[in-house]
N, C-alpha and C positions, 0 to 999 in steps of 0.2 A: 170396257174398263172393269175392272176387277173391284170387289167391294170393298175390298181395304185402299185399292188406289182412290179408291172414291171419296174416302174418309179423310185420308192424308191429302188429297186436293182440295177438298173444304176448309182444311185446318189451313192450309200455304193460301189459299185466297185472303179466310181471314185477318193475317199476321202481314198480309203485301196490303188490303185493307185498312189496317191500322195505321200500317206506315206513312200512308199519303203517299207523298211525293218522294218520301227517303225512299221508298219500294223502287223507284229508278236505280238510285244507287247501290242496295242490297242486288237487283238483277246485275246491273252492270262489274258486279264482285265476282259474282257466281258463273258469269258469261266469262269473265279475264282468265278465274280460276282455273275452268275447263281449256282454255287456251295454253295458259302457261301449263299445264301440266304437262304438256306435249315437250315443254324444253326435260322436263323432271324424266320423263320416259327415256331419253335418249340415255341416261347417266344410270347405269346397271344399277349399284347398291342401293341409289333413289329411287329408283325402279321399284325394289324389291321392297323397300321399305315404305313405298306407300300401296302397292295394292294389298300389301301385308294389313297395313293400316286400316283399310277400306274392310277385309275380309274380319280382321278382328272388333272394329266397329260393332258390323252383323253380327259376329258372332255375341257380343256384349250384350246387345239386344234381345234376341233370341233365348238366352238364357236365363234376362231377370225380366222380360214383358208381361205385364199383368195381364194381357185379353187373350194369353191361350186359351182356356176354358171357353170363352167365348167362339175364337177363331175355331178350333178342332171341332166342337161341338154343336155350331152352328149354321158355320159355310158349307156350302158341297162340297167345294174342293178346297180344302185348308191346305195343303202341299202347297198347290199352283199358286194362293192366294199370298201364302209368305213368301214364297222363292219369285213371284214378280215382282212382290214390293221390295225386295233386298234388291233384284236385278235392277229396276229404275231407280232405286237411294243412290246405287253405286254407278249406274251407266255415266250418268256426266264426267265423272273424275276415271272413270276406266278405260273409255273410246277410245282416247287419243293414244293408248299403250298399242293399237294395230298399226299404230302409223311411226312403231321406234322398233328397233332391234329386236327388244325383248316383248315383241309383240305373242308369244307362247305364254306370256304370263296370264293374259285374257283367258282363254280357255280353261285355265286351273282355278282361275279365281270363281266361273261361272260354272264350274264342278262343284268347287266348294262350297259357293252359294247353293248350289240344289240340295246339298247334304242337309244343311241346316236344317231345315223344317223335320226333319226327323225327329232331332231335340227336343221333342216336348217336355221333356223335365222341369220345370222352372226350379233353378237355383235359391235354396232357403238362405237369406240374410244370416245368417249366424253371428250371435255376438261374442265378440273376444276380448280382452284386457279392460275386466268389468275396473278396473283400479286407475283406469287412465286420466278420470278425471280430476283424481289425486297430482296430475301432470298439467292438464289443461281445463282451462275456469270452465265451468262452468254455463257460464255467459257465452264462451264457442260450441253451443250445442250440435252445429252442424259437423263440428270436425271431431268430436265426440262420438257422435254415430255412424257417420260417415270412416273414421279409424279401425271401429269395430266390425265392420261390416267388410271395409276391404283389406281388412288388415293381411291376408293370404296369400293379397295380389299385389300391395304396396312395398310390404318389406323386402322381398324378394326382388323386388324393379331398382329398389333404394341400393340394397345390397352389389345389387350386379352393377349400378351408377358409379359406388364406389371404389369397385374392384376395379375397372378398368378408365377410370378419370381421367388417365392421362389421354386416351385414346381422342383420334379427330374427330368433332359432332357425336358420336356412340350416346356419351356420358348427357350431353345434352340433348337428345332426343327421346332417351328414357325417364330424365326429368319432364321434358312436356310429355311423355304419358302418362305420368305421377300428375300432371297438370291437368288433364283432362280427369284422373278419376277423384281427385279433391274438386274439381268445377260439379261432379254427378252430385258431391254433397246438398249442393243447394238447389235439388230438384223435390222437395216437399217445403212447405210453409207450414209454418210453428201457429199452434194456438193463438188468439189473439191476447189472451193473459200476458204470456213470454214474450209479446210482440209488444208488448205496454208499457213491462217491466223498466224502470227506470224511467218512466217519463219522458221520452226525448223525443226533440222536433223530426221530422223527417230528414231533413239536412243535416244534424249532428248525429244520427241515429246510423246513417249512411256510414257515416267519415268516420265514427269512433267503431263501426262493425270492419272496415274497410280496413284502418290502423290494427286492431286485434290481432286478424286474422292471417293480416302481412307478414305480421312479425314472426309467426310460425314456413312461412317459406322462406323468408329469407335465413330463419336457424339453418333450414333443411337444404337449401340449396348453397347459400355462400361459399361451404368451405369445399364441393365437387365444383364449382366454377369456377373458382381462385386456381387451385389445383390443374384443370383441365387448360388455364390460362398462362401457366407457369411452363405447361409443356406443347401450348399451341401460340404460342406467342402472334404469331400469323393470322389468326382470327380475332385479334383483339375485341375489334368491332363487334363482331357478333357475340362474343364471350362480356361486354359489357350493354349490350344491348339487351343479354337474352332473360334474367330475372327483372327489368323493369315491365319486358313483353309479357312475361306471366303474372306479374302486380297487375298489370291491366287487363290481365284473365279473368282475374279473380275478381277484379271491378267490376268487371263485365255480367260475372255469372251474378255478384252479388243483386247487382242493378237490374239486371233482367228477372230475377227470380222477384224480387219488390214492387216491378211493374204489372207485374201479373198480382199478386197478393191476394190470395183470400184464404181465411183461416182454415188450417188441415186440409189445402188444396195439395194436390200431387201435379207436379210439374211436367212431370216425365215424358208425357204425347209432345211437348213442345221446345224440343230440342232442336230443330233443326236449324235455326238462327245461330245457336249456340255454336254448332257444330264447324258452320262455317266459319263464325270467329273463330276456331279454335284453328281449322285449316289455314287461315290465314295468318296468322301466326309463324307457323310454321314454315313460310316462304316468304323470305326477306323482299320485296317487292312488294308483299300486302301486309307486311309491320304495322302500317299506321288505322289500316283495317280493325283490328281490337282497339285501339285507343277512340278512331270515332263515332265506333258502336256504344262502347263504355258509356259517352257523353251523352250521347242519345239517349241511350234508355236510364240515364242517372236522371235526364228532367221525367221522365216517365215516369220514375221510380219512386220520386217525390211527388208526384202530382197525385199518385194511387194513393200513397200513405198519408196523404192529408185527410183521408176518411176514418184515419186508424189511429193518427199518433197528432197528439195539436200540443202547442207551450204551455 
């Protein structure tokens, strides 16, 4: 086992660890996931669009991870070391592509995986629209920073959501990956001064950050689902299921990022939990998947912050 697989299975013990006995259900998600993905393989554009998914992941990784310095400058073999760990992230949800049609996509995907570690670059955060908070309080510091930072990769997904809304799923699949990089927001914890501010219990502190922050996706999403609903009439269901699914994303990330809490911690190594909600999501058979992760880590989430925040 590789040093970094070594790291990242310390981290997945401690987080199945915590869990207790939820950790059956978490495996029992991630077992069905790798299952179902086998139907997803058989359907070409599904196909393409999730080892897409899988490959752009990696690549997201790779470009803002903070322990290159560490990884290149310290392991023997930093190549083998990142291209095995991208290879085992992705193998579960890849496998079952030898067993569909477009079973040639494997091999491209594990091309592009070797490329990666090349990339030693790490991508500078750069901040953009210093006047945004002229737009948004204050008080949503996370999508503040978060706006500014992805501003290059957001607008451009939004833009292209727009242009083609009337189109089947398209327009709502580029929303959930607006959805996953507003969920990357609340991968740092704020000072605990700004965590004080205002006084409030753990439970109203939740619900009134919860309400804030809602209300900026449902501006943003509403009127490409109304639209995309007018000309899919056919998918109703999904087209009125799919912004309550990403409110309970946004629960989700909120809750989990407050279960962990500690001030000016950096979140970022502990995404993996995340990530499968967010996969789940995305496949109507594990819908309810983000909603009973949310609740889960909402009692968490208050149990942490009663050391932070009292009446």
């Amino acid at each position: 086992m590789t040093k970094l697989l070594n790291i990242r299975f310390i981290q997945i013990k401690r987080e199945l660890k915590e869990a207790g006995l939820r950790s059956f259900i978490i495996l029992g998600f991630l077992f069905y996931l790798i299952y179902f993905s086998y139907t997803i393989y058989q359907k070409t554009p599904e196909a393409f669009l999730l080892i897409s998914f899988l490959f752009i992941s990696c690549l997201s990784l790779q470009s803002y991870r903070k322990d290159k310095s560490f990884v290149y400058n310290h392991l023997e073999n930093p190549h083998r070391e990142i291209f095995v760990e991208y290879l085992i992230l992705t193998f579960p949800f890849s496998l079952m592509i030898l067993f569909s049609k477009n079973w040639f996509c494997y091999p491209v995907l594990i091309f592009s995986l070797y490329l990666l570690p090349f990339l030693k670059y790490t991508l500078k955060q750069k901040t953009f629209l210093k006047n945004i908070s002229s737009i948004i309080s204050s008080h949503d510091f996370e999508w503040i920073s978060g706006i500014r930072k992805s501003f290059l990769f957001l607008i451009p997904l939004y833009v292209i959501a727009i242009a083609f809304c009337w189109f089947r799923i398209l327009p709502l699949f580029i929303l959930w990956l607006i959805t996953i990089s507003i969920v990357s927001f609340y991968s740092e914890c704020e000072p605990l001064h700004i965590l004080k501010e205002g006084n409030f219990n753990p439970k109203r502190f939740i619900k009134r950050k919860l309400f804030r922050h809602s209300k900026y996706i449902l501006i943003l999403y509403s009127p490409i689902v109304l639209i995309n609903l007018i000309f899919n009439l056919d998918l109703w269901l999904l087209e009125l299921l799919f912004i309550p699914i990403q409110l309970f994303l946004l629960f989700f990330a909120i809750c989990f990022k407050y279960s962990l809490y500690q001030q000016n911690k950096n979140l970022f190594g502990n995404n993996i939990i995340l990530s499968f909600a967010s996969l789940g999501s995305l496949i109507p058979y594990f819908l309810p998947i983000p909603i009973i992760m949310s609740f889960y880590y909402y009692g968490k989430a208050q149990k942490n912050l009663n050391n932070y925040l009292h009446d």
